[in-house]
C-alpha positions as CSV (number, residue, x, y, z in Angstrom):
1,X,112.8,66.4,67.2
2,X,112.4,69.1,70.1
3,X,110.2,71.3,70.3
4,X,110.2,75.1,72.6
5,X,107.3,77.4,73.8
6,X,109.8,80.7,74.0
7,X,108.3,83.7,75.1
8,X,109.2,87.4,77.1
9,X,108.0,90.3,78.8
10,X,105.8,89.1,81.1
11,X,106.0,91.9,83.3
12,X,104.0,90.6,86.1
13,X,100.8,89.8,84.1
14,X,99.1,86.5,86.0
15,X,96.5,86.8,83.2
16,X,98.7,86.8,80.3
17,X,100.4,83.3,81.2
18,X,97.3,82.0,82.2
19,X,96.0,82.6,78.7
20,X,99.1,81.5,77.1
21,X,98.3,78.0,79.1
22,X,94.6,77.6,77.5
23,X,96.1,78.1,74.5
24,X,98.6,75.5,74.1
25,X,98.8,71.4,75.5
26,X,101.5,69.9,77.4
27,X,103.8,68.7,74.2
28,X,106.8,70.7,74.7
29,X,110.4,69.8,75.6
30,X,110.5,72.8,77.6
31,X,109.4,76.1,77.9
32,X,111.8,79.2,77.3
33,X,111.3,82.8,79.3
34,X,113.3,85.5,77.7
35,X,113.6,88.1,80.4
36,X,111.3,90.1,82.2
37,X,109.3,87.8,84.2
38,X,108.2,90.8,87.1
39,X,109.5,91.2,90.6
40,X,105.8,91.0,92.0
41,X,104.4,87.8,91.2
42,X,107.1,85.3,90.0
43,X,105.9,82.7,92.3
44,X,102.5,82.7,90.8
45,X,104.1,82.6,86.8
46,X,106.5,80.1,87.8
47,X,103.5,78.2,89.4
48,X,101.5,78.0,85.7
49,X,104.6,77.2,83.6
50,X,105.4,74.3,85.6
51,X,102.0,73.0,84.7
52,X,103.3,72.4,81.0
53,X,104.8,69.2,82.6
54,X,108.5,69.8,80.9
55,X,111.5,72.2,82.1
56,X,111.1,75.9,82.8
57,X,114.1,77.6,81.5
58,X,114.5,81.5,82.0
59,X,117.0,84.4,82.4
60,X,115.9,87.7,84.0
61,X,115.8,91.2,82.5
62,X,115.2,94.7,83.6
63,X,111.7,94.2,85.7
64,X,113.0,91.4,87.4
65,X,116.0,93.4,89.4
66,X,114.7,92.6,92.4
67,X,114.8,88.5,92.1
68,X,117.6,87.1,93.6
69,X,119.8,84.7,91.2
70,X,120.0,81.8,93.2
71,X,115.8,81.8,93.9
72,X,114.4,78.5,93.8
73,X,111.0,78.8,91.8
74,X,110.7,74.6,91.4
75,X,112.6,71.4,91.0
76,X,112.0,72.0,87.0
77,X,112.5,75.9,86.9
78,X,116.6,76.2,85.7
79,X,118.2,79.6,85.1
80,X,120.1,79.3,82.6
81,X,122.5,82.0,83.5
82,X,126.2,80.6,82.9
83,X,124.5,77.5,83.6
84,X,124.0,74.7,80.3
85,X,120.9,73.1,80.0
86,X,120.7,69.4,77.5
87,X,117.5,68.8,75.9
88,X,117.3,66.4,73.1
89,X,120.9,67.1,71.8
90,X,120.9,70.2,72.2
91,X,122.0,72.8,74.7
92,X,120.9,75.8,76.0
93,X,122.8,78.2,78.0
94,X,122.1,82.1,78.6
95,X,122.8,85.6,80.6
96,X,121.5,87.3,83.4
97,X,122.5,90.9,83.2
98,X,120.0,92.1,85.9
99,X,118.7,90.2,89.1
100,X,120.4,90.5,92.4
101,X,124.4,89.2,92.3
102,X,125.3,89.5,96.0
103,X,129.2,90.1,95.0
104,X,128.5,92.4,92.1
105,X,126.3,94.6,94.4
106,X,129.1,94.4,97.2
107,X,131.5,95.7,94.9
108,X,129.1,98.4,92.7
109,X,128.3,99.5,96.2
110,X,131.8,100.5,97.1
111,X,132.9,101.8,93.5
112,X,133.7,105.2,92.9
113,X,133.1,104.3,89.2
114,X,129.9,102.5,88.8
115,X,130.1,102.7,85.5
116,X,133.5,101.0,85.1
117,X,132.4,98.8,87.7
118,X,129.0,97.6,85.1
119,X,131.5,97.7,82.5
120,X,134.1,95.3,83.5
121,X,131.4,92.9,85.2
122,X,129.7,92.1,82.3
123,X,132.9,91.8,80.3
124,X,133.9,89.2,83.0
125,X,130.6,87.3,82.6
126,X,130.6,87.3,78.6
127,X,134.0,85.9,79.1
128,X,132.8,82.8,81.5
129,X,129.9,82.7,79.0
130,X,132.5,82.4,75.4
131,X,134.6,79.6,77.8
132,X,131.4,76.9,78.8
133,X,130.0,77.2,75.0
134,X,133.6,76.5,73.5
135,X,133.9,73.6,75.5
136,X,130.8,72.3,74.8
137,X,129.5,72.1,70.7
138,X,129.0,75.5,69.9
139,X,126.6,74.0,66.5
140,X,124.2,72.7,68.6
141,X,123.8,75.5,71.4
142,X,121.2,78.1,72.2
143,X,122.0,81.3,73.5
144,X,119.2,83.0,75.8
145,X,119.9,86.5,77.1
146,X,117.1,89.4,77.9
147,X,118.9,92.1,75.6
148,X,120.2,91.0,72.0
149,X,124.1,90.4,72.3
150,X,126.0,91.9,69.7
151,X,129.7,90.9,68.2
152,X,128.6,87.5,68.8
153,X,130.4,86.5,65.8
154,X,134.0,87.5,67.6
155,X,132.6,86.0,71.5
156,X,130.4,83.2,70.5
157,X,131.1,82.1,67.3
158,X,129.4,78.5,65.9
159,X,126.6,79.3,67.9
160,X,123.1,79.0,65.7
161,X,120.4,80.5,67.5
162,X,120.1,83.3,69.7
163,X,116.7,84.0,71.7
164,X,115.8,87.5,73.4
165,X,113.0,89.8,74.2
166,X,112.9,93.1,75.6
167,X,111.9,94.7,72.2
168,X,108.0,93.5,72.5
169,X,108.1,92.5,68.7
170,X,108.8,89.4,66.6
171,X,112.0,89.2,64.6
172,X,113.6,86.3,63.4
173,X,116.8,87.6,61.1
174,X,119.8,85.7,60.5
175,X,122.9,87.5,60.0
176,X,126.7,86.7,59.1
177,X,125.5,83.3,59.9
178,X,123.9,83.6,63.1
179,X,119.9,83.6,63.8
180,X,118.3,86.0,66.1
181,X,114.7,85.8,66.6
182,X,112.7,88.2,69.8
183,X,110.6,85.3,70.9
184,X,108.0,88.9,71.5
185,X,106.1,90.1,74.8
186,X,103.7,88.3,76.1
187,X,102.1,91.0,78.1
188,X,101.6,93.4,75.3
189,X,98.1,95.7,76.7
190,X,96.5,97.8,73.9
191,X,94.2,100.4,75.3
192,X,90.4,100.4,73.6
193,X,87.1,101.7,74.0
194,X,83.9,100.8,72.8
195,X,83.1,102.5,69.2
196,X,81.2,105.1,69.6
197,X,81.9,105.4,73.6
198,X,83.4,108.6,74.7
199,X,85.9,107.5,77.4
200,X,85.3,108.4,80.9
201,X,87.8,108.6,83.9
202,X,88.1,105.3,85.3
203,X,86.4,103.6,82.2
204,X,89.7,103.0,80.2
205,X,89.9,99.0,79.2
206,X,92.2,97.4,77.4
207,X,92.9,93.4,75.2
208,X,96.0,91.9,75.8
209,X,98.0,91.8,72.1
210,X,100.2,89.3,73.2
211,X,103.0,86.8,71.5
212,X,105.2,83.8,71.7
213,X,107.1,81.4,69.7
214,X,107.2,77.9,68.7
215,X,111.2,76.5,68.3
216,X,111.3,73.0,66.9
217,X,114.5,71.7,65.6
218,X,115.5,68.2,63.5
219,X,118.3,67.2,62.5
220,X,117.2,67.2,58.8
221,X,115.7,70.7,58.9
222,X,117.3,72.5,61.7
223,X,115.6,74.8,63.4
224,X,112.1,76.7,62.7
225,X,110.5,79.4,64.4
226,X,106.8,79.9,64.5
227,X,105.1,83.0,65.7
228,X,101.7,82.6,67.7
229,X,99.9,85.6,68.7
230,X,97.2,85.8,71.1
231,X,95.2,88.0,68.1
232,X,92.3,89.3,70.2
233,X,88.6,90.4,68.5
234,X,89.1,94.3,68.1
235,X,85.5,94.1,66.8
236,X,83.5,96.8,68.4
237,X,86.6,98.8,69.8
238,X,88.5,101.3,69.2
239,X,92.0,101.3,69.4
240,X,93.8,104.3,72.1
241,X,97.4,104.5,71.0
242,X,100.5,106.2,72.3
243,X,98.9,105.7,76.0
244,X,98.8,103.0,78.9
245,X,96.7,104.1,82.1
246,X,97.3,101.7,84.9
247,X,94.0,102.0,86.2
248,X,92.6,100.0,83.2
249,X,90.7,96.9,83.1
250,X,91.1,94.3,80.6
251,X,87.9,93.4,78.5
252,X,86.9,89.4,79.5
């Protein structure tokens, strides 16, 4: 059996990896990052996952822009971009559709089309990605990209799992053959006050909502997908929705 701690959307948040660590012991094959990670501290998350004693596999997303592809966070830290990674059987493979690409950003610089330009890079990298999974075992891959890929049953077709993020919700649907599951956001802040408080400027505060997954996969029952939550004690607070305030603190 293998087993996977899969999460996304870190978004920079030290604190939110460092209570993911508490929370779980060093029996996983590897550990999965969906996208997102944050341009400001990767160093620092990179530094905690590699603590879990197993690979760090990952693929960027929209906040991470600014990370180059080729960085080096660790001897076990593997993007997985166009790049196949073996772990009991299986393989995992994924996409990086943002983080720096020196020759993409040559060319987008020079384009009088940009758009054309995004366009017809990322059906060049879709295609490199269909050719490495067909001439591996497409049944026993895992696909890892930020955003959900679509028409995957034209492009990638065998494949049995998918994993993404960038929705910051759990979903695990399986359709025309093909499972899906948002392994959630980590760094999901819901802003609070005390009951009864009447919020000042400055006094905002916030618990950390966050999620991950647990992936384990036999060869008698394939894979399942188990959703852990970081399920904080709203006792005593009330909840603030439809705002963030940057300025808050989170409650200890």
């Amino acid at each position: 059996m293998a087993r996977f701690l899969a999460c996304s959307d870190i978004h920079n948040d030290v604190i939110a990896v460092r209570q993911l660590r508490a929370r779980e012991a060093n029996d996983y094959d590897a550990v999965i990052v969906a996208g997102d990670i944050g341009s400001e501290r990767p160093d620092e998350v990179f530094d905690i996952l590699r603590s879990f004693e197993c690979p760090v596999l990952y693929v960027f997303g929209n906040w991470d822009r600014r990370l180059e592809r080729n960085r080096n966070f660790g001897a076990d830290c593997h993007h997985l971009h166009l790049t196949p990674f073996s772990i009991g059987g299986l393989s995992l493979v994924g996409e990086s559709i943002d983080g720096i690409d020196p020759d993409w950003e040559a060319s987008l610089a020079a384009a009088a089309d940009r758009a054309l330009v995004c366009q017809a890079h990322l059906a060049e990298e879709r295609a490199k990605l269909r050719t490495i999974i067909a001439a591996q075992a497409p049944e026993r891959t895992i696909v890892v990209s930020h955003y959900r890929l679509t028409k995957t049953k034209t492009f990638l077709p065998g494949v049995p799992l998918f994993l993404f993020g960038h929705i910051h919700r759990f979903e695990d649907v399986t359709y025309r053959g093909q499972r899906f599951v948002n392994v959630s956001a980590l760094d999901k802040k819901v802003m609070v006050s005390r009951k009864g408080e009447r919020v000042k400027p400055g006094g905002y505060r916030y618990l950390n909502d966050g999620s991950y997954v647990v992936i384990s996969h036999s060869e008698h029952a394939g894979f399942t997908v188990e959703p852990r939550r970081f399920d904080p004690d709203f006792s005593g607070w009330e909840r603030i929705d439809g705002i963030f305030h940057s300025s808050a603190t989170e409650v200890e």
